[in-house]
C-alpha atoms as an extended CHARMM CRD file, in Angstrom:
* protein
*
        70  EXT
         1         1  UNK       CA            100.4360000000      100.6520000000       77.1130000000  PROA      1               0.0000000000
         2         2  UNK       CA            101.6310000000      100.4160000000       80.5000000000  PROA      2               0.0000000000
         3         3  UNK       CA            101.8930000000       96.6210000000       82.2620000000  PROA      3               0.0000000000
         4         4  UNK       CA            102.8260000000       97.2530000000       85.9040000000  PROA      4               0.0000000000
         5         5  UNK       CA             99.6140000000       97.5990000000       88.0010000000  PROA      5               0.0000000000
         6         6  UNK       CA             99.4610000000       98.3550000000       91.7730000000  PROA      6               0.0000000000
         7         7  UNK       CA             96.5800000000       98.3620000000       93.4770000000  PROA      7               0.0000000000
         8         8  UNK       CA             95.0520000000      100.9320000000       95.6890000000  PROA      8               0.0000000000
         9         9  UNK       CA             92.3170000000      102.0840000000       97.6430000000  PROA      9               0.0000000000
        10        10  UNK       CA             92.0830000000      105.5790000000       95.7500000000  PROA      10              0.0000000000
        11        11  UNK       CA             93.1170000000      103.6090000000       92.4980000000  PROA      11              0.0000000000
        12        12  UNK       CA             89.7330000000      101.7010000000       92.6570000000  PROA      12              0.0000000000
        13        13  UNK       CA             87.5330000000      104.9660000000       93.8960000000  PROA      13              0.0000000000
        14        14  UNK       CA             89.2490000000      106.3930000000       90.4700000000  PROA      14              0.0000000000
        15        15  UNK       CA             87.2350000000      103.5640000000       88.5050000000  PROA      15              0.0000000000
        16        16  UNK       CA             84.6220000000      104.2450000000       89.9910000000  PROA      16              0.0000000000
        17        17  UNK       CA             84.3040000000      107.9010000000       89.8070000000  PROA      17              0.0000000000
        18        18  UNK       CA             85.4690000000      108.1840000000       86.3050000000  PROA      18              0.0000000000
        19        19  UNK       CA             86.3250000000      104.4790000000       84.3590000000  PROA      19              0.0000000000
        20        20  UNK       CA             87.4530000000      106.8510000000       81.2630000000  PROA      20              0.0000000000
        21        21  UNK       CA             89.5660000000      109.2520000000       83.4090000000  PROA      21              0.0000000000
        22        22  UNK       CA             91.1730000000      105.7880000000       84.9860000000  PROA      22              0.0000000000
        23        23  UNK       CA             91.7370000000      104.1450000000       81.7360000000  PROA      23              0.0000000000
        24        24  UNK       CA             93.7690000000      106.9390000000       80.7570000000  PROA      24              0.0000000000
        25        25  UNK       CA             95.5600000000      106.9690000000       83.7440000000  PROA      25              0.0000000000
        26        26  UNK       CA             96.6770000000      103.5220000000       84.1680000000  PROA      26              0.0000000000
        27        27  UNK       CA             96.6150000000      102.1130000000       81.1380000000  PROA      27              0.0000000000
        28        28  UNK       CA             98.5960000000      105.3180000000       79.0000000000  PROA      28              0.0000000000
        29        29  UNK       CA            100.3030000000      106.2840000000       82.0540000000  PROA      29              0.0000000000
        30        30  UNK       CA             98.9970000000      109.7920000000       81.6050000000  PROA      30              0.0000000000
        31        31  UNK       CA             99.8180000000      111.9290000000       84.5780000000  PROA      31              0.0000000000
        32        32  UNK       CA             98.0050000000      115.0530000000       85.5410000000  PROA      32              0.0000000000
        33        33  UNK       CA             99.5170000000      117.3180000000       87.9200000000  PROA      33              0.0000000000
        34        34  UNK       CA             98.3400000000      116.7550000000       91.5710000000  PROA      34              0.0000000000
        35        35  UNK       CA             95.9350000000      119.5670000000       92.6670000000  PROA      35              0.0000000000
        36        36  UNK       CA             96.3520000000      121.9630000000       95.9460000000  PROA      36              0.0000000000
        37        37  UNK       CA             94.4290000000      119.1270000000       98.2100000000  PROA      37              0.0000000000
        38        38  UNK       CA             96.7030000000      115.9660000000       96.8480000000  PROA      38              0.0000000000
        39        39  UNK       CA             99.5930000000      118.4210000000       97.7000000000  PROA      39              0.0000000000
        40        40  UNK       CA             98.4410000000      118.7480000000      101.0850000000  PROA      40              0.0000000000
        41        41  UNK       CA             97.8850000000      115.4880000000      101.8360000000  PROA      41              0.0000000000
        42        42  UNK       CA            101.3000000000      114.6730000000      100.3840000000  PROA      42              0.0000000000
        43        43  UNK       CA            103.1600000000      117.4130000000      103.1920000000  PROA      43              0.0000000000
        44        44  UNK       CA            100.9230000000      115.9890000000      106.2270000000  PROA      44              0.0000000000
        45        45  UNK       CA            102.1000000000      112.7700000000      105.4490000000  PROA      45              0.0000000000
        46        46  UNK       CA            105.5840000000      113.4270000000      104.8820000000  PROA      46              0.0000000000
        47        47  UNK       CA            105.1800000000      115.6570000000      108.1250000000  PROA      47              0.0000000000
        48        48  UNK       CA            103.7590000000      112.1860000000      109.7080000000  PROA      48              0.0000000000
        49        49  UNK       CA            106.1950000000      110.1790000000      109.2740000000  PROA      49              0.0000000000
        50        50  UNK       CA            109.1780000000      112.9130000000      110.0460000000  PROA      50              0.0000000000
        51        51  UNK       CA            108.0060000000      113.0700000000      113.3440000000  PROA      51              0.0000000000
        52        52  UNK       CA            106.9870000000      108.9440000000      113.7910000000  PROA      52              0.0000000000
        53        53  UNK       CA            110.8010000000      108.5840000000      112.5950000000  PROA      53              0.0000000000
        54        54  UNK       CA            112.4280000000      110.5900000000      114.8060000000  PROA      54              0.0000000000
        55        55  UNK       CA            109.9730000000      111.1590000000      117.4880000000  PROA      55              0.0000000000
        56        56  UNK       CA            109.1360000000      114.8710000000      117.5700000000  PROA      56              0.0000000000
        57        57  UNK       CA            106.4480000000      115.9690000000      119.5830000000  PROA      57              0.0000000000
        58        58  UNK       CA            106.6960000000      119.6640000000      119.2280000000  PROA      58              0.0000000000
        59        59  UNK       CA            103.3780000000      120.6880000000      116.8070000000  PROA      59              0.0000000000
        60        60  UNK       CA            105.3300000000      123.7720000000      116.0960000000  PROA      60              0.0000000000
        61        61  UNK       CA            108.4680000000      122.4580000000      114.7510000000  PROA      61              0.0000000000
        62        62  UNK       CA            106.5090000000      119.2690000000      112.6560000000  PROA      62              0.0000000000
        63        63  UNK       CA            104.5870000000      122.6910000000      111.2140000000  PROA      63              0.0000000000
        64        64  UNK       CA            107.8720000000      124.1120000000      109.6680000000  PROA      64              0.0000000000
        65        65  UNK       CA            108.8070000000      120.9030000000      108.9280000000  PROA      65              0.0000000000
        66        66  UNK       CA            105.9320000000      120.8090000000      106.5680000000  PROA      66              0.0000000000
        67        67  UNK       CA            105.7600000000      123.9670000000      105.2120000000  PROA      67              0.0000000000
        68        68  UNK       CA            109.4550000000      124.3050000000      104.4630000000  PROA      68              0.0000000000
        69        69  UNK       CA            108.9990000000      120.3580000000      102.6950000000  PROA      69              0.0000000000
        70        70  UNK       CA            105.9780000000      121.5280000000      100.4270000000  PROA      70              0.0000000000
């Protein structure tokens, strides 16, 4: 069984979606593979914090960015 526990937002909305699904998760450290929207969010936020970083404020080129990073 796995010991380390961080907390989170989504962790918690896990619980309580699906205690079972959670308990597998966390406590087996079972991982699934993330589906098309987690691997979305995952490029805008990479994308995000590109451009924060090093200050780009051209939407086109934090677009590549993004798709080339996916």
């Amino acid at each position: 069984m796995k010991i380390k526990y961080r907390h989170s937002a989504s962790k918690t909305n896990t619980f309580i979606d699906s205690p079972p699904f959670w308990i597998i998760n966390e406590l087996f450290d079972f991982e699934s593979e993330p589906n098309a929207r987690m691997v979305m969010g995952l490029a805008a936020e990479d994308a995000a914090h590109h451009a924060l970083s090093n200050q780009i404020n051209d939407e086109d080129t934090i677009i590549d960015y993004s798709k080339k990073n996916m």
